[in-house]
Backbone as CSV, one residue per row, in Angstrom:
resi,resn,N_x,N_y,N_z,CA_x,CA_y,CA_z,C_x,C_y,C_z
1,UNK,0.319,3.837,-21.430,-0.775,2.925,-21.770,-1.926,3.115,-20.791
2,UNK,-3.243,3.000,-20.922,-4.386,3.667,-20.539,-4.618,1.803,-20.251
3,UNK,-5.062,1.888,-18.406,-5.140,0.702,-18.260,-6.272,0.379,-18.211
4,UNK,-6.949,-0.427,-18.664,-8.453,-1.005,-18.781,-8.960,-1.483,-17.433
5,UNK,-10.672,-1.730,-17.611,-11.246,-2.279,-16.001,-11.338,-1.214,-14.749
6,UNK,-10.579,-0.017,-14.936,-10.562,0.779,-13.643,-11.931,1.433,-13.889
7,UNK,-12.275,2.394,-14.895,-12.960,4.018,-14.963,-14.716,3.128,-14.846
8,UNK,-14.969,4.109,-13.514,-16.297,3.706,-12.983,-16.459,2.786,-11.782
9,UNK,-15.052,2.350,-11.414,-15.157,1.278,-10.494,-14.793,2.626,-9.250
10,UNK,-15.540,1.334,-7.995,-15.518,2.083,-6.824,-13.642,1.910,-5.789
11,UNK,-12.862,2.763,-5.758,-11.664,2.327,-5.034,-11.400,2.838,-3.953
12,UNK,-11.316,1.970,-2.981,-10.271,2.339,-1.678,-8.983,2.204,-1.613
13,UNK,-8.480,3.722,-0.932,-6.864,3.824,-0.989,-7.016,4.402,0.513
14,UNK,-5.742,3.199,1.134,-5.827,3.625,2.851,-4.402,4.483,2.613
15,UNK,-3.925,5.113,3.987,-2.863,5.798,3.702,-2.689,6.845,2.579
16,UNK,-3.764,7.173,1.987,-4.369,8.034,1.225,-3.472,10.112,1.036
17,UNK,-3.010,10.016,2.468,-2.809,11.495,2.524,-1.581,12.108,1.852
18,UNK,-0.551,10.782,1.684,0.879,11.277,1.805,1.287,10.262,0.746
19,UNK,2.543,10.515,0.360,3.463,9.772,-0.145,2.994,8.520,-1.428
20,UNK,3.217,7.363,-1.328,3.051,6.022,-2.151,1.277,6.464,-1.825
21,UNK,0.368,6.457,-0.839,-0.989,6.357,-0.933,-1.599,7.894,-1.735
22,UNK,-1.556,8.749,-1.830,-1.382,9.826,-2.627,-1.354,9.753,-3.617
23,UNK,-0.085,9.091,-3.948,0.268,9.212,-5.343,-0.944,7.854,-6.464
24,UNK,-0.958,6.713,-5.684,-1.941,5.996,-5.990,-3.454,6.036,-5.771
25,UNK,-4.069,6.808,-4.974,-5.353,7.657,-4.967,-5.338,8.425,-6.326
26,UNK,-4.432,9.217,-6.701,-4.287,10.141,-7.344,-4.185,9.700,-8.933
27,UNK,-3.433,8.154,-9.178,-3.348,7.342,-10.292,-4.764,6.812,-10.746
28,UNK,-5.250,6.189,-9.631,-6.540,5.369,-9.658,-7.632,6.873,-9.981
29,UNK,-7.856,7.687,-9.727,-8.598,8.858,-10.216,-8.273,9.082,-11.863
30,UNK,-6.707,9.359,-11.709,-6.463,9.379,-13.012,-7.161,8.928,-14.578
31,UNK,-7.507,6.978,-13.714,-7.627,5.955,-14.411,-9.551,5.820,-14.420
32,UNK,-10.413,6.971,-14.319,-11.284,6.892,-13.680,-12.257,6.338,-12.891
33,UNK,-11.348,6.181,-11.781,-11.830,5.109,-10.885,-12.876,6.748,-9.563
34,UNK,-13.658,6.044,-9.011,-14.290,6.870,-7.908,-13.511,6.179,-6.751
35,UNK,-12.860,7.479,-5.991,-11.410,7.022,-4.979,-12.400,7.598,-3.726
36,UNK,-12.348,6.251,-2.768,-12.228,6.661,-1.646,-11.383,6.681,-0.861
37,UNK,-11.030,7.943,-0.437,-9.433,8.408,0.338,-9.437,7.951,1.465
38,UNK,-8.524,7.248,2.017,-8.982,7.061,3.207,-7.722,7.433,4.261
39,UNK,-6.854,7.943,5.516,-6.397,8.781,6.197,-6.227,8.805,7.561
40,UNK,-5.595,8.388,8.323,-5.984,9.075,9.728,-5.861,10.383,10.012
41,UNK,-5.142,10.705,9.285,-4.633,12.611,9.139,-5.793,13.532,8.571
42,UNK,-6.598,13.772,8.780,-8.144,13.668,8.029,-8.025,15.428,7.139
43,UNK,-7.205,16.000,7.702,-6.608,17.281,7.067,-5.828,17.095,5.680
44,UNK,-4.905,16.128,5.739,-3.855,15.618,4.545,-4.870,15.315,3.289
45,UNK,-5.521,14.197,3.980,-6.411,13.630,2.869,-7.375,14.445,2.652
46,UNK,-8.528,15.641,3.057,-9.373,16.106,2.346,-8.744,17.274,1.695
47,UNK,-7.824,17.718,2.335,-6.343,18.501,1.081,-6.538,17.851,-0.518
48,UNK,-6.265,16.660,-0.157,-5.814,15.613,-1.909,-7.055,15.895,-2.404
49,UNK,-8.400,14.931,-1.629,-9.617,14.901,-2.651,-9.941,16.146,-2.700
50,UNK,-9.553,17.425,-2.321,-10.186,19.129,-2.830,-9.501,19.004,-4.153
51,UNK,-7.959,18.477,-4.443,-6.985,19.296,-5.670,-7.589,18.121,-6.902
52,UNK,-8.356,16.661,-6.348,-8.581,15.928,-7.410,-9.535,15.989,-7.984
53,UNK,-10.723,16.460,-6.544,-11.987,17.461,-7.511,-12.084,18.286,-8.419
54,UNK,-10.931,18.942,-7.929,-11.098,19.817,-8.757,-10.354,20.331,-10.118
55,UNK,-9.675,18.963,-10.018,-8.996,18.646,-11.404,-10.176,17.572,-12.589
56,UNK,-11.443,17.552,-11.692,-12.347,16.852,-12.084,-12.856,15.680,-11.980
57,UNK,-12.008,15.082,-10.964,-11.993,13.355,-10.383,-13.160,13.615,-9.339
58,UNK,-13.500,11.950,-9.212,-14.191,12.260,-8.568,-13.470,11.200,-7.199
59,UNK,-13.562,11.715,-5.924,-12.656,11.534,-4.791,-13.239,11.761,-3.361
60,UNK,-14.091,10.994,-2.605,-14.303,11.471,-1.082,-13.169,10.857,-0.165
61,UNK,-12.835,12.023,0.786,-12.060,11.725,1.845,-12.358,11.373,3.202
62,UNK,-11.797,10.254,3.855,-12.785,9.840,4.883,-11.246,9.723,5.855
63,UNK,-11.468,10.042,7.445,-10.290,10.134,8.501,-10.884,8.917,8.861
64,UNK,-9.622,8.107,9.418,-10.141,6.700,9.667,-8.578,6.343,9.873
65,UNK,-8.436,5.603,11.268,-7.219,4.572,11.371,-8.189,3.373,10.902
66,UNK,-6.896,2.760,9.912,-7.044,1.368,9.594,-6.547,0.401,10.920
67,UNK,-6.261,0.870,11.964,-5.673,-0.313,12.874,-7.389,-0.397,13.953
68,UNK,-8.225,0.696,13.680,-9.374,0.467,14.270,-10.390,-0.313,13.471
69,UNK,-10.477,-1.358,14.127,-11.828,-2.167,13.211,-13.093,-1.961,13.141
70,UNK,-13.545,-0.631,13.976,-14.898,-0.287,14.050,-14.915,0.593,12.942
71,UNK,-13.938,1.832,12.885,-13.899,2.977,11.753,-13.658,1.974,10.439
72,UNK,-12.639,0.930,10.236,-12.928,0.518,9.462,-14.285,-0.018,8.686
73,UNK,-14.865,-0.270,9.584,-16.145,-1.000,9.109,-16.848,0.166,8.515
74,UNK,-17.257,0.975,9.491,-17.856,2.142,9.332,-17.531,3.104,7.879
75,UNK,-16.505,3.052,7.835,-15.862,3.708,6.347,-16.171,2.500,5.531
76,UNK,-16.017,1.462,5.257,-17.106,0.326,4.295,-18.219,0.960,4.217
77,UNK,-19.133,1.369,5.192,-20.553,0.650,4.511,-21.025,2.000,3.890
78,UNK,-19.967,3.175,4.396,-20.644,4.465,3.990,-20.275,4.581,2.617
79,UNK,-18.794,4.161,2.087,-18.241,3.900,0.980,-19.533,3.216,-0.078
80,UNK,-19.845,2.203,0.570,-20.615,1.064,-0.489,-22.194,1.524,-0.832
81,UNK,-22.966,2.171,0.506,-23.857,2.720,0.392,-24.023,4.347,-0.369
82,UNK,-22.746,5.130,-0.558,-22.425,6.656,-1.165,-22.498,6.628,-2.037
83,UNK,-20.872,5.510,-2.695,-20.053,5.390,-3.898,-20.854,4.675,-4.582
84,UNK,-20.750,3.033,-3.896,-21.260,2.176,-4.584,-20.481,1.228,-4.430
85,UNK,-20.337,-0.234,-4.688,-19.794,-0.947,-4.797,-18.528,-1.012,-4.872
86,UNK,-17.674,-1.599,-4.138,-16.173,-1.217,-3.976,-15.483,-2.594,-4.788
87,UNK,-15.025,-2.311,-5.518,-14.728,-3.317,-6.592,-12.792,-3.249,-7.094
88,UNK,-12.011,-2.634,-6.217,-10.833,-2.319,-5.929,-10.859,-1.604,-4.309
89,UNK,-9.635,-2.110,-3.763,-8.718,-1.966,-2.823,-7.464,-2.002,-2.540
90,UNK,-6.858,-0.449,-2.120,-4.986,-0.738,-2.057,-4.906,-0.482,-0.741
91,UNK,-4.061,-1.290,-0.003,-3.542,-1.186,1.070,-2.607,-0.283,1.411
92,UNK,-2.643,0.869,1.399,-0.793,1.455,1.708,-0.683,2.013,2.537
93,UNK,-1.742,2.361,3.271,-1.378,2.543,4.924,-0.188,1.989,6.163
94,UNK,1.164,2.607,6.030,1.929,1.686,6.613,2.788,3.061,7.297
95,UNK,3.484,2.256,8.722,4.460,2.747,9.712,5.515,2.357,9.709
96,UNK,6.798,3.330,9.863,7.877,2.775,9.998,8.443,3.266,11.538
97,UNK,8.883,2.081,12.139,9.572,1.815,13.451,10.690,1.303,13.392
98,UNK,12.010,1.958,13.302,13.644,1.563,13.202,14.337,1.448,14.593
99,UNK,15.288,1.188,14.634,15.683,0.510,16.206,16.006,-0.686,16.634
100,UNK,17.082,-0.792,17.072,16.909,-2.488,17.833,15.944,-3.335,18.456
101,UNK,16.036,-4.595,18.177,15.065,-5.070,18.652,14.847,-5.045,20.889
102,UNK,17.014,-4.301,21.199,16.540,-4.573,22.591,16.006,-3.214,23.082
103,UNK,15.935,-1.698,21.823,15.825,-0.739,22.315,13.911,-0.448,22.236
104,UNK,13.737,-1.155,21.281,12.181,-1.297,21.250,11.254,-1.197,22.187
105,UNK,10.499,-0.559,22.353,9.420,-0.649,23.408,7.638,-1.177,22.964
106,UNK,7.255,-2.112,23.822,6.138,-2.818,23.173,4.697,-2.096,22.838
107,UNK,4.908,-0.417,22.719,4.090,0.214,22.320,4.217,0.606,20.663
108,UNK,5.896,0.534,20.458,6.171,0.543,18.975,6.495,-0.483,18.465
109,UNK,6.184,-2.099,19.252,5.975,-2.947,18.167,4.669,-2.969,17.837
110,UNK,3.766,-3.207,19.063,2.162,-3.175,18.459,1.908,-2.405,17.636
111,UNK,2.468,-0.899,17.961,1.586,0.092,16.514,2.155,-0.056,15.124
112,UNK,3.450,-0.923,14.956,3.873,-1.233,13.831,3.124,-2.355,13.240
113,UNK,2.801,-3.215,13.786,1.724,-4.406,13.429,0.479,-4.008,13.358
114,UNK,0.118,-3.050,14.307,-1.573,-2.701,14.676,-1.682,-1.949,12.596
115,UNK,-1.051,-1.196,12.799,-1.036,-0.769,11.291,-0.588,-1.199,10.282
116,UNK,0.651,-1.500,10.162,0.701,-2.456,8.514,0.454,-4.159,8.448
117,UNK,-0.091,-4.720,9.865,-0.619,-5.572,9.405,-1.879,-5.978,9.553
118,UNK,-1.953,-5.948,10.892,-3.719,-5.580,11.373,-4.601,-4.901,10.463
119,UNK,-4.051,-3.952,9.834,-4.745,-2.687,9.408,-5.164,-3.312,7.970
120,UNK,-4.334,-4.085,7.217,-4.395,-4.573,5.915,-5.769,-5.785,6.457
121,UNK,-5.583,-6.251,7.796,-6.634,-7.461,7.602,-7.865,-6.884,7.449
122,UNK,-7.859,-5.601,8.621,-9.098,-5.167,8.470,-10.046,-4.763,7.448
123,UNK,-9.169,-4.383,6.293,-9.622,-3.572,5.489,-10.081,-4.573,4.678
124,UNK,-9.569,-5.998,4.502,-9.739,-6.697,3.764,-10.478,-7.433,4.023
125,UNK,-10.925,-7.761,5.203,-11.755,-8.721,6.214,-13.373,-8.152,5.536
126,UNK,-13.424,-6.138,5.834,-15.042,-5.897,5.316,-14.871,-5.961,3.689
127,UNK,-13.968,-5.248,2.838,-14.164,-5.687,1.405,-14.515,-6.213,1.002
128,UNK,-13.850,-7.526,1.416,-14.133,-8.819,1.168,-15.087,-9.744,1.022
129,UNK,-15.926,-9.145,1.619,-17.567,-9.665,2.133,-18.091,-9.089,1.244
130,UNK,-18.191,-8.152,0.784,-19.108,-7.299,-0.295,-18.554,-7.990,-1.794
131,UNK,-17.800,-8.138,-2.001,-16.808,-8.465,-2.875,-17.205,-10.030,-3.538
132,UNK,-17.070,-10.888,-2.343,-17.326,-12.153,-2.402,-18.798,-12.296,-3.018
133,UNK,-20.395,-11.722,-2.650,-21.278,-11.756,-3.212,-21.448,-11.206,-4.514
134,UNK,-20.483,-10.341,-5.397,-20.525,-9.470,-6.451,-19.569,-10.997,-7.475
135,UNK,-18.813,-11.576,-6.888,-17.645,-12.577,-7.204,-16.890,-11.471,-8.450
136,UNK,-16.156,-10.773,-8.001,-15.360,-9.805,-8.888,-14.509,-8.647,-7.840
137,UNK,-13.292,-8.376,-7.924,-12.656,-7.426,-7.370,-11.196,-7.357,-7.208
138,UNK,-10.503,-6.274,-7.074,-9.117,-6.535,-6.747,-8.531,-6.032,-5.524
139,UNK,-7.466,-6.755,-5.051,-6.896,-5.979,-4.001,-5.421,-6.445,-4.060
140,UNK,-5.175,-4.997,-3.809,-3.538,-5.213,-3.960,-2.643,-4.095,-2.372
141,UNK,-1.906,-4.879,-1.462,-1.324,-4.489,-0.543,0.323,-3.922,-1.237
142,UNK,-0.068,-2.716,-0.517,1.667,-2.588,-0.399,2.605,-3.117,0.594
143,UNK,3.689,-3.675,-0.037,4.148,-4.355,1.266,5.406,-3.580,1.087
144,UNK,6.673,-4.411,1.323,8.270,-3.963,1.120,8.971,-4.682,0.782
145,UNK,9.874,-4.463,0.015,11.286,-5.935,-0.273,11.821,-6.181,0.978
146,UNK,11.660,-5.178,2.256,12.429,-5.833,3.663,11.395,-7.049,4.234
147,UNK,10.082,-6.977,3.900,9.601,-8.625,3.856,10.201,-9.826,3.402
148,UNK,10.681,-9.536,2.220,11.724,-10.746,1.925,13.350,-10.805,2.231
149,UNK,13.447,-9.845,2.740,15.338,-9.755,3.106,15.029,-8.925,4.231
150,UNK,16.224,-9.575,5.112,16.763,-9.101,6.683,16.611,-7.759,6.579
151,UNK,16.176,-6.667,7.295,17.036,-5.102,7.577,17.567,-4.813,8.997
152,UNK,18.685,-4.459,9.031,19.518,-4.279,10.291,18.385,-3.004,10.687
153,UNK,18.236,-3.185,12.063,17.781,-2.489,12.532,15.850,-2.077,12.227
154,UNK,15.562,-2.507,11.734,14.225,-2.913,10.809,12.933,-3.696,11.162
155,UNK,13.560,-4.719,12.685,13.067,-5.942,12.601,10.993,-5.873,12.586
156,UNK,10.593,-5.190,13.506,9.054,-4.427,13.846,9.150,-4.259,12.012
157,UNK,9.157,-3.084,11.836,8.844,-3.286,10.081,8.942,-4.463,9.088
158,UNK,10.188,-4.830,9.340,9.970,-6.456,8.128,9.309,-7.370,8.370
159,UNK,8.908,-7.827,9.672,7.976,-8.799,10.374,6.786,-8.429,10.173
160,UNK,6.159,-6.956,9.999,4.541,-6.665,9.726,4.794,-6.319,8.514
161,UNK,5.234,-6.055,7.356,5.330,-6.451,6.208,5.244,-7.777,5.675
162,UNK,6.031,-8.584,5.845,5.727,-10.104,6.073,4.747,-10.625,6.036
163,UNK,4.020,-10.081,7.565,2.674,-10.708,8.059,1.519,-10.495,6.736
164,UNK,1.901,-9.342,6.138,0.931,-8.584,5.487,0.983,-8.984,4.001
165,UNK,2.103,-9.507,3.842,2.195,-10.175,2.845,1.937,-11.315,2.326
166,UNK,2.030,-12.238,3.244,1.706,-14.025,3.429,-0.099,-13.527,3.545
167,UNK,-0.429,-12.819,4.330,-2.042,-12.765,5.055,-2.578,-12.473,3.531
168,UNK,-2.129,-11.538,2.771,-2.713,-11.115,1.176,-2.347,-12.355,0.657
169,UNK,-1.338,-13.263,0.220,-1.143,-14.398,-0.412,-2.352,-15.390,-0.246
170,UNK,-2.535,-15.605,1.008,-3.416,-16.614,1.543,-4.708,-15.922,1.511
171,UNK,-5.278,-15.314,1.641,-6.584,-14.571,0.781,-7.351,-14.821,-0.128
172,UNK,-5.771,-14.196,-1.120,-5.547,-14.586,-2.476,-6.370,-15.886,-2.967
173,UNK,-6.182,-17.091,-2.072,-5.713,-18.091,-2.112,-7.380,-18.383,-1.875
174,UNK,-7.982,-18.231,-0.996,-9.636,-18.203,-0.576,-10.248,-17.413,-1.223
175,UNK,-9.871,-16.625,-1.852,-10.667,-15.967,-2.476,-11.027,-16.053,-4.467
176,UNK,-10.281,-16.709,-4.670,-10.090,-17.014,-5.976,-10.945,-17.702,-6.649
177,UNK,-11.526,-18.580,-5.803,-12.843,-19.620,-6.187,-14.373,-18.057,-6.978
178,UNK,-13.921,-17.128,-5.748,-14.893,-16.002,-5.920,-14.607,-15.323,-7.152
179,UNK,-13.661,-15.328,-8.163,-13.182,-14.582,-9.336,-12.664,-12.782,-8.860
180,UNK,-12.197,-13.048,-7.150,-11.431,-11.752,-6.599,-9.457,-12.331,-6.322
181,UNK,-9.086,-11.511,-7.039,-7.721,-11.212,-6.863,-6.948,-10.868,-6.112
182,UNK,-6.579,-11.067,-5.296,-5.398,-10.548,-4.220,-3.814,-10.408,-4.496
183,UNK,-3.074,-9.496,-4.625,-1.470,-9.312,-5.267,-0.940,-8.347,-4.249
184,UNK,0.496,-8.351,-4.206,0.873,-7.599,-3.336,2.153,-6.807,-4.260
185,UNK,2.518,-5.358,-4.051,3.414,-4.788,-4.591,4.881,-4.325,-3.689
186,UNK,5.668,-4.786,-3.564,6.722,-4.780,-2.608,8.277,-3.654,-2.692
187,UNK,7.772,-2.280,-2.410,8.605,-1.043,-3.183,10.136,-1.649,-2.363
188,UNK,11.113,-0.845,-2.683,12.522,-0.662,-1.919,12.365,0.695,-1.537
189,UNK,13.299,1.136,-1.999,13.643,2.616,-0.923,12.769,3.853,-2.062
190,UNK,12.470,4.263,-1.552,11.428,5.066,-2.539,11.378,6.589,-1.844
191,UNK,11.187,7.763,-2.430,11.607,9.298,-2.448,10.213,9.399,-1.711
192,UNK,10.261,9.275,-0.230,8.500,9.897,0.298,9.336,10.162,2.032
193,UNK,9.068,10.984,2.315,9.021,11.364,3.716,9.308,10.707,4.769
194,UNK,8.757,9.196,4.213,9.393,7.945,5.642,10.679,7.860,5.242
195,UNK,11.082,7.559,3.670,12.558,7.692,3.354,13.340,8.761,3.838
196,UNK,13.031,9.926,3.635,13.775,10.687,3.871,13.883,11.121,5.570
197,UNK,12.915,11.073,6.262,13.214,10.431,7.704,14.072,10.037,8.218
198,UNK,14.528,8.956,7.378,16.084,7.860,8.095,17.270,8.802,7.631
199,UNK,17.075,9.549,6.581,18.406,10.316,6.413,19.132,11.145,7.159
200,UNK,20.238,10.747,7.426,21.155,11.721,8.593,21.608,13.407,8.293
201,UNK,21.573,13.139,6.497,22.040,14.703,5.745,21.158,14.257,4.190
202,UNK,21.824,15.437,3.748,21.822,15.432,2.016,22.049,14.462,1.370
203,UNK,22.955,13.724,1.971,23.671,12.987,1.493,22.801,11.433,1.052
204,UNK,21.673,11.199,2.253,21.036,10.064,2.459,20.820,9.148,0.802
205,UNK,20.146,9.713,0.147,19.721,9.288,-1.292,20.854,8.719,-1.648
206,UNK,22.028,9.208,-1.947,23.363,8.752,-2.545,23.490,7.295,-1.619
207,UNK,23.734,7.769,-0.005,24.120,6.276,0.663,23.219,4.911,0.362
208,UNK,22.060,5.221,0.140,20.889,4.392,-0.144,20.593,3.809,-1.507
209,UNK,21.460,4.176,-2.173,21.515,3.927,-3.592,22.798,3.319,-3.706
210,UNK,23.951,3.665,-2.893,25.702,2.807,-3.003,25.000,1.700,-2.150
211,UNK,24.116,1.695,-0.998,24.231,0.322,-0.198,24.954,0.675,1.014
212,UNK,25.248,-0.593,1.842,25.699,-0.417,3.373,26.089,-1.354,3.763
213,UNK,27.659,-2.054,3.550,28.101,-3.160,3.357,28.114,-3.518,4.825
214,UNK,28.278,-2.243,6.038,28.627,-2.818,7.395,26.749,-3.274,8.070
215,UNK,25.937,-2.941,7.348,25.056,-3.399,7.620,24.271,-4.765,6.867
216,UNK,25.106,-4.890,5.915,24.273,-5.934,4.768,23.020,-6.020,3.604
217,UNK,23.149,-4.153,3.683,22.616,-4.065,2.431,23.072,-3.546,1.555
218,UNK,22.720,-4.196,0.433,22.763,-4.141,-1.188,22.032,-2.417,-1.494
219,UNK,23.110,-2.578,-2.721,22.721,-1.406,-3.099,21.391,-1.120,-4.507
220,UNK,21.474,-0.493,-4.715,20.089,-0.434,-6.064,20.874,-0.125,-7.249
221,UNK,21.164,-1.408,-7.980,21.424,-1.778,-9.203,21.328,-0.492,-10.471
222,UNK,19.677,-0.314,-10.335,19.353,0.845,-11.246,20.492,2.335,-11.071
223,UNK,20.481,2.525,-9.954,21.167,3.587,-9.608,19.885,4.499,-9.254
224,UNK,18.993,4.765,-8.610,18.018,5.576,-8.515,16.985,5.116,-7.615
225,UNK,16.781,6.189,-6.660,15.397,5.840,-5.785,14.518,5.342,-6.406
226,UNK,12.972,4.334,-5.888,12.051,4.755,-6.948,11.130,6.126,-6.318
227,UNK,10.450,6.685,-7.518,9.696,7.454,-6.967,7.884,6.654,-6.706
228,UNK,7.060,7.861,-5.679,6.020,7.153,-5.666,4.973,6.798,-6.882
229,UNK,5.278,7.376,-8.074,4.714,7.161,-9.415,5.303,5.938,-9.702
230,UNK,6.519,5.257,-9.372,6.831,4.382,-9.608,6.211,3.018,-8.993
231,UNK,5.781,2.718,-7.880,4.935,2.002,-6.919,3.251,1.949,-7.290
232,UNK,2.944,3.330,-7.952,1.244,3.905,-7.812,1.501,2.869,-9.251
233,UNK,1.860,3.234,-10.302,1.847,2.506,-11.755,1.665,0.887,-11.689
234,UNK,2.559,0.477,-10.340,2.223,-1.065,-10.819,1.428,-1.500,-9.981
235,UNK,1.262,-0.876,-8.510,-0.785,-0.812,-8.159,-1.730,-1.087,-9.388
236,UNK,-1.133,-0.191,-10.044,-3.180,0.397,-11.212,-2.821,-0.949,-12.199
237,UNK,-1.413,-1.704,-12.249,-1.856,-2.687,-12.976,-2.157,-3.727,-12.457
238,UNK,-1.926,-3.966,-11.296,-2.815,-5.381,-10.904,-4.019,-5.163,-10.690
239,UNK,-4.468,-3.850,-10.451,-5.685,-4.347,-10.539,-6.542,-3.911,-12.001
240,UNK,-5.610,-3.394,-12.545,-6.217,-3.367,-14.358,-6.994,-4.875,-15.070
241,UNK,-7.732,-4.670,-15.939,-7.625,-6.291,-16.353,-7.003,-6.927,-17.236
242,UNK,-5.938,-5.777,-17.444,-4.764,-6.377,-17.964,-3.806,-7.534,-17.058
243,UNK,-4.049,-7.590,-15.885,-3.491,-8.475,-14.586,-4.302,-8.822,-14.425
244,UNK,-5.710,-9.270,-15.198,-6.678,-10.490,-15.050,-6.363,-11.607,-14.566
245,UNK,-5.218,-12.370,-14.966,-4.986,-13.827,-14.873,-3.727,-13.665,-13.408
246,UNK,-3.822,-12.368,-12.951,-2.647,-12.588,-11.799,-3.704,-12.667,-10.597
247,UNK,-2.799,-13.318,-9.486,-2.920,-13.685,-8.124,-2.273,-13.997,-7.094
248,UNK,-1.968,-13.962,-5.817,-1.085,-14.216,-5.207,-0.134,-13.826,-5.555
249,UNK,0.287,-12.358,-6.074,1.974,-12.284,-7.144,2.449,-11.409,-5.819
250,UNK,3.397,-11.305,-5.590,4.212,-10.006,-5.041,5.228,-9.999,-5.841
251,UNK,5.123,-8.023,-6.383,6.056,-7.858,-7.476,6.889,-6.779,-6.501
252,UNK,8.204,-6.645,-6.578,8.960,-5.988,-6.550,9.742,-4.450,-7.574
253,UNK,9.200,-3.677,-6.467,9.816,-2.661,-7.646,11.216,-2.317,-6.928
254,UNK,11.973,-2.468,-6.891,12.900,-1.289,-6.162,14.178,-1.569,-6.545
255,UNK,14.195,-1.671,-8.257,15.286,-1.052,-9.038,16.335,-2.734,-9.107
256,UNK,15.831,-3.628,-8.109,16.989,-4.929,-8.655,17.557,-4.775,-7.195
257,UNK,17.318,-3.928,-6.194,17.862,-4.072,-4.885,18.190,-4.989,-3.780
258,UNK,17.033,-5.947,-4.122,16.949,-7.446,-3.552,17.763,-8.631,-4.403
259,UNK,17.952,-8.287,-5.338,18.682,-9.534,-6.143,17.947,-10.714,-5.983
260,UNK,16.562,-10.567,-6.352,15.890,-11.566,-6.227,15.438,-12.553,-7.264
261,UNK,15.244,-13.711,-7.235,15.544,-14.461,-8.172,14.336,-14.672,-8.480
């Protein structure tokens, strides 16, 4: 289904280079949206917008940590003044930091917060402003189902997921008077490079799909990773205007893994 409201609108996709942000840069082009890529890896991402150009999208790539609030800004106004009006935003710029909470060191909790949650305010803090005078726009964060359930060993990640999740809710929530949308999309274990990271062998996908009873997680119902097409698809519908009447939602994709009610 060909989702309505995107083709012509201006979009930012953080985390742009790799994985879930990739694949949703790459959707939102699809959907003809004008994508601004956005990256700290500034190699990864002008890689993507060369293969989307030249598949005929139209796509600038910009290097930029989202945990810096100056580049952030700076990538706004060049965006709004280039493109044009930024009238969509996805958050998927995110870090993963595994470990105990006593083996932790307070350089990898900050950069786990500095980026998936900090990084979401920032981005949303300048949008937002442009956004609010237009009274029209969407934004949708990626978050995780370990925001809503414990992960052994996890704690730095589920806590700035969390943060990032409630902070988009409550947005949501101020921003609605403006006729702008805020939703959040919350993957499980999904086939991208941070996943496959934690894997010890070959084997990882299989264990992650049976579950981990000595740790307390559930396994995925579906029987199957999701992939990042799976995450990018229900991005492009919240902010389609087919998800006109949504707000504040966090949807869960990750196969029934959470058993959430």
């Amino acid at each position: 289904m060909n989702r309505t409201g995107i083709s012509g609108k201006v979009a930012i996709v953080t985390g742009a280079g790799q994985g879930i942000g990739a694949e949703v840069a790459t959707a939102l082009a699809g959907s003809g949206a004008e994508v601004a890529a956005m990256d700290r890896n500034g190699a990864r991402v002008e890689t993507l917008a060369a293969q989307l150009t030249a598949k005929g999208h139209r796509v600038r790539a910009y290097r930029a940590d989202v945990a810096d609030p100056a580049a952030v800004a700076e990538v706004v106004a060049v965006v709004e003044a280039q493109q044009g009006p930024v009238d969509i935003l996805a958050n998927v710029a995110g870090v993963l930091q595994t470990g105990s909470a006593q083996e932790m060191t307070d350089a990898e909790w900050q950069r786990t917060f500095a980026v998936n949650a900090t990084g979401v305010f920032n981005l949303c803090r300048e949008v937002s402003k442009h956004m609010i005078s237009r009274r029209r726009g969407a934004i949708v964060t990626v978050g995780s189902n370990a925001a809503g359930v414990p992960r052994h060993s996890m704690s730095a990640y589920a806590a700035s997921k969390a943060a990032a999740t409630m902070f988009t809710k409550s947005l949501g929530l101020e921003l609605a008077e403006h006729g702008i949308r805020c939703n959040i999309v919350a993957p499980g274990s999904t086939d991208t490079d941070m996943q496959r990271g934690m894997w010890a062998d070959e084997s990882g996908a299989e264990q992650v799909i049976a579950g981990s009873p000595e740790t307390y997680k559930a396994g995925i119902p579906l029987g199957k990773l999701a992939t990042p097409a799976d995450i990018a698809n229900a991005v492009v519908f919240l902010v389609s205007d087919e998800a006109g009447h949504i707000t504040m939602h966090d949807l869960y994709v990750d196969g029934g893994a959470t058993l959430r009610a």
